[in-house]
C-alpha atoms as an extended CHARMM CRD file, in Angstrom:
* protein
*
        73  EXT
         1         1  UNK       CA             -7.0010000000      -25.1810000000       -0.5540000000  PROA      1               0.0000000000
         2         2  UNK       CA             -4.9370000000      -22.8560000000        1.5210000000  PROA      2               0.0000000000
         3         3  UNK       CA             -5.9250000000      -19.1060000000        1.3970000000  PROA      3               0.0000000000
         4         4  UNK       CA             -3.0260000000      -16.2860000000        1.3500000000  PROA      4               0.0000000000
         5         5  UNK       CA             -2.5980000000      -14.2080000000        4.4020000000  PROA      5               0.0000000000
         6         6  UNK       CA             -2.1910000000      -10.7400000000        3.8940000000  PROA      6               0.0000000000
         7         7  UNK       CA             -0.1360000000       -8.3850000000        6.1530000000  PROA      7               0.0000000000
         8         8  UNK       CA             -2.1850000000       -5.0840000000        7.0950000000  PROA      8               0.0000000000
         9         9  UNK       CA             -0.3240000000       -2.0910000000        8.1830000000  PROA      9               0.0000000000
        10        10  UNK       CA             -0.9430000000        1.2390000000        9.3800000000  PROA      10              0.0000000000
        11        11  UNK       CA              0.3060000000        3.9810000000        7.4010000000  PROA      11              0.0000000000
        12        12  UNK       CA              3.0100000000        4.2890000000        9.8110000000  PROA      12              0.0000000000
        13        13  UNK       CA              4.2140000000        0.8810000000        9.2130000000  PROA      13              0.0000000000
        14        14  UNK       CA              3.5790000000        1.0640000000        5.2290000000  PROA      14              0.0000000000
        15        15  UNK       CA              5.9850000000        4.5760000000        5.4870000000  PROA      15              0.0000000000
        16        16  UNK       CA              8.9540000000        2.7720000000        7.4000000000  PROA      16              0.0000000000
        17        17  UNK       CA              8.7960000000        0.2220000000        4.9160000000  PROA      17              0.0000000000
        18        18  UNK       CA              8.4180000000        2.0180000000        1.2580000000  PROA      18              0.0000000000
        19        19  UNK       CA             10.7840000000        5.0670000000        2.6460000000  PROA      19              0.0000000000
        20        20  UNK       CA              7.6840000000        7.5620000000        1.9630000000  PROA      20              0.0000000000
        21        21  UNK       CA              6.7800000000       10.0180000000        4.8860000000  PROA      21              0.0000000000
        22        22  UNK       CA              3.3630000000        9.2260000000        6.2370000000  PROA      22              0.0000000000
        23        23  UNK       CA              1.6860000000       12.5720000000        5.1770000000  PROA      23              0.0000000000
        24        24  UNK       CA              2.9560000000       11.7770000000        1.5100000000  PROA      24              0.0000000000
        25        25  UNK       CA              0.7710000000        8.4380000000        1.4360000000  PROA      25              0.0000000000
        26        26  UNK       CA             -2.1520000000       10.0020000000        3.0980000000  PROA      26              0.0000000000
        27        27  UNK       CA             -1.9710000000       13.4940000000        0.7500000000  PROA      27              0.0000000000
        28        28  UNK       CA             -0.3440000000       11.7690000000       -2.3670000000  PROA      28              0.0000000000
        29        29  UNK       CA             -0.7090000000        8.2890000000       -3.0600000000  PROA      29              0.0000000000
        30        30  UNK       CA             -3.7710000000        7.0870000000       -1.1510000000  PROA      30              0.0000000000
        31        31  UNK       CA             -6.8880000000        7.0870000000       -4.6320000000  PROA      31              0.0000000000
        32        32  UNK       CA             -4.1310000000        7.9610000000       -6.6610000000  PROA      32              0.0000000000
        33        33  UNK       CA             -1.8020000000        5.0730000000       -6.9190000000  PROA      33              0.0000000000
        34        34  UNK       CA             -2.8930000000        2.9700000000       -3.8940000000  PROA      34              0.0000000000
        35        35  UNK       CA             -6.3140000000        2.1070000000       -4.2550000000  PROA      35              0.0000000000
        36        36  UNK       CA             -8.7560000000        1.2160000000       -1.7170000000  PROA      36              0.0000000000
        37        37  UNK       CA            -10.1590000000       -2.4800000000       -2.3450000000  PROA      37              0.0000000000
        38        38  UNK       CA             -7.2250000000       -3.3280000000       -4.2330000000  PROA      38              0.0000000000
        39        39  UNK       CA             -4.1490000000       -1.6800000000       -1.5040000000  PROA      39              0.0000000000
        40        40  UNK       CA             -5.9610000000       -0.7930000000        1.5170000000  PROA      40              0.0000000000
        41        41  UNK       CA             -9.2540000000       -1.7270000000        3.3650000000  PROA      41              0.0000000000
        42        42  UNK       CA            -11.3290000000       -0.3970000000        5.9720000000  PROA      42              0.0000000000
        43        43  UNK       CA            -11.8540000000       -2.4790000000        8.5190000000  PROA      43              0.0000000000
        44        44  UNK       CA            -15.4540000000       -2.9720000000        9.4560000000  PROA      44              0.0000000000
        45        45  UNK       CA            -16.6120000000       -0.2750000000        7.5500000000  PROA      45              0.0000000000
        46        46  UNK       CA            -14.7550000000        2.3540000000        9.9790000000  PROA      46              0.0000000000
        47        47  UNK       CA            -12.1480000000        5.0850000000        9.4430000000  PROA      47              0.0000000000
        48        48  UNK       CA             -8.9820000000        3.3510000000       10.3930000000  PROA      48              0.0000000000
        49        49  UNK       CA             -7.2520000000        2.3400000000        6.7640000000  PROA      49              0.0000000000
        50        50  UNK       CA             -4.8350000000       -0.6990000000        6.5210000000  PROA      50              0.0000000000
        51        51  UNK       CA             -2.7460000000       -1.1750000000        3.3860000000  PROA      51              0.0000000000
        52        52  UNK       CA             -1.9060000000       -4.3610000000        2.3190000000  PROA      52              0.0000000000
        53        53  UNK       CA              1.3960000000       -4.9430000000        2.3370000000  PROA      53              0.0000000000
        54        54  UNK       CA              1.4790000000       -8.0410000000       -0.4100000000  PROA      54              0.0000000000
        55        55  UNK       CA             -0.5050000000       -6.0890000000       -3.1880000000  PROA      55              0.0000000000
        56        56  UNK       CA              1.7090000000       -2.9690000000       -2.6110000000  PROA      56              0.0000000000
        57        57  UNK       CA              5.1600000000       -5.0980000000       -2.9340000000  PROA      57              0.0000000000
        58        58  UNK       CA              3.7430000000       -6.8810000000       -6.2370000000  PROA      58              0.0000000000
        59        59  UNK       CA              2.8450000000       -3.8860000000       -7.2770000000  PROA      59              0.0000000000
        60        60  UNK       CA              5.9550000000       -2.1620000000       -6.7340000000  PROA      60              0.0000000000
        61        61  UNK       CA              7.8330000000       -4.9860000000       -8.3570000000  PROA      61              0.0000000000
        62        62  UNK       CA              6.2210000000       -5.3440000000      -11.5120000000  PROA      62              0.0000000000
        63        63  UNK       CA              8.0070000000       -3.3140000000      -13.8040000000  PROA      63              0.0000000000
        64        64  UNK       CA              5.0910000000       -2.7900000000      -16.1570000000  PROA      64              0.0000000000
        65        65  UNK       CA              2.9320000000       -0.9210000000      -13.9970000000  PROA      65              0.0000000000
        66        66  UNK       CA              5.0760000000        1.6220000000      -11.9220000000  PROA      66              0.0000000000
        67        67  UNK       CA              2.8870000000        2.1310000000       -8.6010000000  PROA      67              0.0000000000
        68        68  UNK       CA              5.5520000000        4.2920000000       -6.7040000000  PROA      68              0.0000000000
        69        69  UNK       CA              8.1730000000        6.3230000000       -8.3330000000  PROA      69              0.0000000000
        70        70  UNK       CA             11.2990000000        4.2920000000       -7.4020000000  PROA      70              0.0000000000
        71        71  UNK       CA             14.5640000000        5.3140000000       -8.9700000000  PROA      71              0.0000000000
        72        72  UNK       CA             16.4050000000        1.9930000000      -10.4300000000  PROA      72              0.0000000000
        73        73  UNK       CA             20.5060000000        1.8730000000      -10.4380000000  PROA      73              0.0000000000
């Protein structure tokens, strides 16, 4: 059975990607919305965070829970 990889990215990385500045994840949406276990780990039990980028792009998708605040056209 073949296990999923997950992508892990830096807050920096996550922000270039969902169009959020960094500070806003960090201040706003990290234990609010994005949820450590379930969006982001810590690696080793450290400081550094890395979100996971899979969890946050489902999450964003799905259309019955509404993770980030994305305007629809």
């Amino acid at each position: 059975m073949m296990q999923a990889k997950n992508t892990y990215l830096t807050t920096e990385e996550l922000s270039s990607l969902i169009k959020y500045d960094p500070r806003t994840i960090r201040e706003r949406l990290k234990d609010s919305v994005l949820l450590e276990g379930i969006h982001y780990i810590r690696p080793f039990g450290g400081r550094k965070i890395l979100y996971i980028w899979e969890q946050i792009e489902s999450d964003m998708n799905d259309g019955g829970s509404s993770l980030l605040p994305v305007s629809q056209h």
